[in-house]
C-alpha positions in Angstrom: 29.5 -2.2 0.6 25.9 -1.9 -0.7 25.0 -2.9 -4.0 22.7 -0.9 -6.1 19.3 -2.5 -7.3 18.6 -2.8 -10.6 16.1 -0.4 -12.7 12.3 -1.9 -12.1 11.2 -2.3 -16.2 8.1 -0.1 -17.1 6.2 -0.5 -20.2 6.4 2.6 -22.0 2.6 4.4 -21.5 1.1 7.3 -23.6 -0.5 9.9 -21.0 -3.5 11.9 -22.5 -3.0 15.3 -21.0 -6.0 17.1 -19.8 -6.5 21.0 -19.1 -9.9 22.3 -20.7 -13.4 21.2 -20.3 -13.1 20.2 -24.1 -10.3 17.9 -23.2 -12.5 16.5 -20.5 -15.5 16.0 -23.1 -13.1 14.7 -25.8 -11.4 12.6 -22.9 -14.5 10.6 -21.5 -16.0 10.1 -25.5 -12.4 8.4 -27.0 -13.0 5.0 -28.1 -9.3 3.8 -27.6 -8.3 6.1 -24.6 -4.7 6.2 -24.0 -2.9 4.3 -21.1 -3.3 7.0 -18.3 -4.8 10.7 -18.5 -2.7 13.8 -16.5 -6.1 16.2 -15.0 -4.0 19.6 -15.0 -5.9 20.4 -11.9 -4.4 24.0 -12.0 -6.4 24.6 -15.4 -9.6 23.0 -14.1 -9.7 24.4 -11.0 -12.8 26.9 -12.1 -14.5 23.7 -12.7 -13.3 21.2 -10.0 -17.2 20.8 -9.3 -17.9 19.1 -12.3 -14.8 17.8 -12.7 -15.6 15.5 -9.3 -18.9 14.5 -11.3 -17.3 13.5 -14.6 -14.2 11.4 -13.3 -15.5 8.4 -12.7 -16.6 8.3 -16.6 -12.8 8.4 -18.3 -11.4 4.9 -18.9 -8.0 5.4 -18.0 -6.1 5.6 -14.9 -4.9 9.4 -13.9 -2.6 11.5 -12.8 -3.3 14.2 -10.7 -1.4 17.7 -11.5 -1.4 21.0 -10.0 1.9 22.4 -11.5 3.8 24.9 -9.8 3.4 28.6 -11.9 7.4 28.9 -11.8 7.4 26.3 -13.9 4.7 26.6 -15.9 1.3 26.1 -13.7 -2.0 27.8 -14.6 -4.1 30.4 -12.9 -0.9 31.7 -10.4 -2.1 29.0 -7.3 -0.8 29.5 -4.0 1.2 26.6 -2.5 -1.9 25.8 -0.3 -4.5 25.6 -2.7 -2.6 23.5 -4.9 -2.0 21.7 -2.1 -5.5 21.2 -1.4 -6.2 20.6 -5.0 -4.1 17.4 -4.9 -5.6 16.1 -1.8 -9.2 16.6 -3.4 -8.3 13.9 -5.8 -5.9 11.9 -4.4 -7.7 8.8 -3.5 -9.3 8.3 -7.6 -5.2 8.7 -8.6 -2.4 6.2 -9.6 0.0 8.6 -10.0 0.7 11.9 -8.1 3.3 14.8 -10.0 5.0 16.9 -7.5 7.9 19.4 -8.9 11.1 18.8 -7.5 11.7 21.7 -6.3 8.3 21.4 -3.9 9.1 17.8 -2.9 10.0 19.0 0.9 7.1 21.3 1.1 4.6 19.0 0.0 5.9 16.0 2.0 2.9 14.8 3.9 1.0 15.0 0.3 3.5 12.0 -1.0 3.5 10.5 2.4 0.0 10.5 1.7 0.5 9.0 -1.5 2.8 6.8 -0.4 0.1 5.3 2.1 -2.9 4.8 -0.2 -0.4 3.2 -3.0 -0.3 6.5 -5.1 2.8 6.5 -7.3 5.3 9.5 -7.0 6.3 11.7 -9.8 8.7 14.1 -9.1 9.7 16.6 -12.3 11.6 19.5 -13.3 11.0 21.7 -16.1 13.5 23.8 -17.7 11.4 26.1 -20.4 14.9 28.1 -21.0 18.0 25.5 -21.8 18.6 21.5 -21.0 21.0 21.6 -18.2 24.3 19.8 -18.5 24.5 15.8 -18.0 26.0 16.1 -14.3 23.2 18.5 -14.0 20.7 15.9 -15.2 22.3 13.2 -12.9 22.0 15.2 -9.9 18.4 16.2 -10.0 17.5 12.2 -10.8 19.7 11.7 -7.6 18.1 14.0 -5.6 14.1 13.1 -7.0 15.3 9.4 -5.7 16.4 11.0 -2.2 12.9 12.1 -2.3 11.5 9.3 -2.8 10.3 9.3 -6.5 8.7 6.8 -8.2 9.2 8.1 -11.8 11.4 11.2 -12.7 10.0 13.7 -14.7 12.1 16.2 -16.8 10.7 18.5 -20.0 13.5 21.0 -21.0 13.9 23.3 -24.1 14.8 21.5 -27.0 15.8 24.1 -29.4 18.9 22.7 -30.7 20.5 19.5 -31.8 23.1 19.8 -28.6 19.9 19.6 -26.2 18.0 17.4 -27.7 21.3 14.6 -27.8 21.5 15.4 -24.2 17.8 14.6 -23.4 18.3 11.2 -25.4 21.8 10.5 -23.5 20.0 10.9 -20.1 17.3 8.8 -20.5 19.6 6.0 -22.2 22.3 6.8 -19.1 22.4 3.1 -17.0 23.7 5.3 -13.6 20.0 6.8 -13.3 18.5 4.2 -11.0 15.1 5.0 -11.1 12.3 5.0 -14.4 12.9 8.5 -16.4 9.9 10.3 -18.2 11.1 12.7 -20.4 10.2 15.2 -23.1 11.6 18.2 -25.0 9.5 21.6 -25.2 10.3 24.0 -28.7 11.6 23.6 -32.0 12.5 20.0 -31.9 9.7 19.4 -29.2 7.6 17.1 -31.4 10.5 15.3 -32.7 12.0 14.9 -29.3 9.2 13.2 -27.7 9.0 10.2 -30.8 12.6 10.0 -30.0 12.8 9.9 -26.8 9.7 7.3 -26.0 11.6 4.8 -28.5 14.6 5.7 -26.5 12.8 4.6 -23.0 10.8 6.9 -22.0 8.2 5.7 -19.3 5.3 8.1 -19.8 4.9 10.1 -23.0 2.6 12.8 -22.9 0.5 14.2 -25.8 -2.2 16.8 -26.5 -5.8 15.5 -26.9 -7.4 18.5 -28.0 -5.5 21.7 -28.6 -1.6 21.7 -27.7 -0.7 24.2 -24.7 3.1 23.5 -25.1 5.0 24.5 -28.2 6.1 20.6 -29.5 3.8 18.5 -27.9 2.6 16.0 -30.2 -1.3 15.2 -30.9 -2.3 11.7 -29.3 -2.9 10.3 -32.1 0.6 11.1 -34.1 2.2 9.9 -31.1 0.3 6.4 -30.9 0.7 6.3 -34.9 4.3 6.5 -34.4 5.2 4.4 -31.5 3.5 1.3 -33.4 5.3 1.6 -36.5 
C-alpha cells in the first residue's frame, strides 16, 4: 500500500498577463512588476519578431502561452504552429501552459520542458458552466497522470453555486497537486480575490486592458491581497 505524498507549499504569485504590444510596453516600464508575466504567444504572434528582441527587458519570470482556440486562444492557430510557438520560447520560460485536453498531443513539448527544468501547467477552461466537484477532481487527477506541475482551471462564474464550487475545489485536501484557479463572468472579479486568499497558486490579472469579462486590474488585485 502506497502512501500519498503531501501537497509541495507554493507561495501564492500574481501573474501579469500579456497579449498586446501595449501590455508589452506597459510590462517592461512597471516599477514593481508582478511575480511572473503569462506572454499570450497566440496574440503576439504578428509580432513574435520583436517580441524575441524585447524579452530579455521584463523583470519577471514568464510563462509561455499559446492557448488552444476551443478554449479561448487568439488568431485560430493550428496545433503545429502553436506548437512551434511554444518551442520558440521555451528555453527564456519557467513555466510552460498546455490545455489539458492537448497534454498527449503536445507530449515531447512538456518532455521538453520537463528536461530544461520548465514547469508544467496543465488547464482547463470552461467559459459555459463550473463542472460538478467529481468533475473537478477528475480532471486534477488526470492533469497529475500527465504530469502537471500546477493545475489550471478558469470556469464561468455566474452564480453563487459556481463560484462556492471553485472555492470548495481549491480548498479540497484530496487534490494532490498545487491548484491555480479563477472564475470568468459576473462574479469573475470577485472570484479571483476570493479564491487567491483561498489558495490559489497563480492569480492572473490584466495589466493594460482586460480581455476576459472579470479579470481584475494588477493593481486591484495586489491592493487586495495585502490588506
Amino acid at each position: 500500500m502506497t502512501t500519498r505524498q503531501p501537497v509541495k507549499k507554493m507561495t501564492r504569485q500574481i501573474v501579469g498577463v500579456i497579449t498586446s504590444p501595449a501590455d508589452l510596453r506597459f510590462a517592461i516600464a512597471m516599477p514593481e512588476p508582478p511575480h511572473l508575466f503569462e506572454l499570450r504567444v497566440d496574440h503576439l504572434c504578428t509580432i513574435i519578431d520583436q517580441l524575441k528582441r524585447k524579452i530579455h527587458k521584463l523583470r519577471a519570470p514568464i510563462i509561455i502561452t499559446a492557448r488552444d482556440p476551443r478554449e479561448g486562444g487568439a488568431n485560430n492557430l493550428s496545433r503545429k504552429e502553436r506548437q512551434e510557438l511554444l518551442l520558440r520560447f521555451l528555453p527564456r520560460a519557467k513555466y510552460v501552459d498546455v490545455e489539458l485536453r492537448s497534454a498527449r498531443a503536445f507530449k515531447t513539448l512538456l518532455a521538453s520542458a520537463r528536461k530544461q527544468n520548465v514547469r508544467r501547467i496543465l488547464s482547463f477552461h470552461d467559459f459555459k458552466s463550473t463542472p460538478s466537484p467529481r468533475g473537478l477532481l477528475a480532471k486534477a487527477a488526470l492533469a497529475k497522470v500527465q504530469g502537471a506541475d500546477i493545475f489550471k482551471i478558469a470556469t464561468r462564474t455566474d452564480t453563487p453555486a459556481q463560484l462556492a464550487r471553485l472555492i470548495d475545489f481549491v480548498t479540497d485536501k484530496d487534490v494532490d497537486l498545487p491548484v491555480s484557479a479563477m472564475g470568468i463572468g459576473k462574479l469573475g472579479a470577485i472570484s479571483r480575490l476570493l479564491l487567491a486568499r483561498c489558495g490559489s497558486v497563480l492569480n492572473y490579472a490584466a495589466l493594460h486592458h482586460s480581455q476576459i469579462e472579470g479579470q481584475t486590474p494588477i493593481d486591484v488585485l495586489r491592493s487586495a491581497l495585502r490588506r
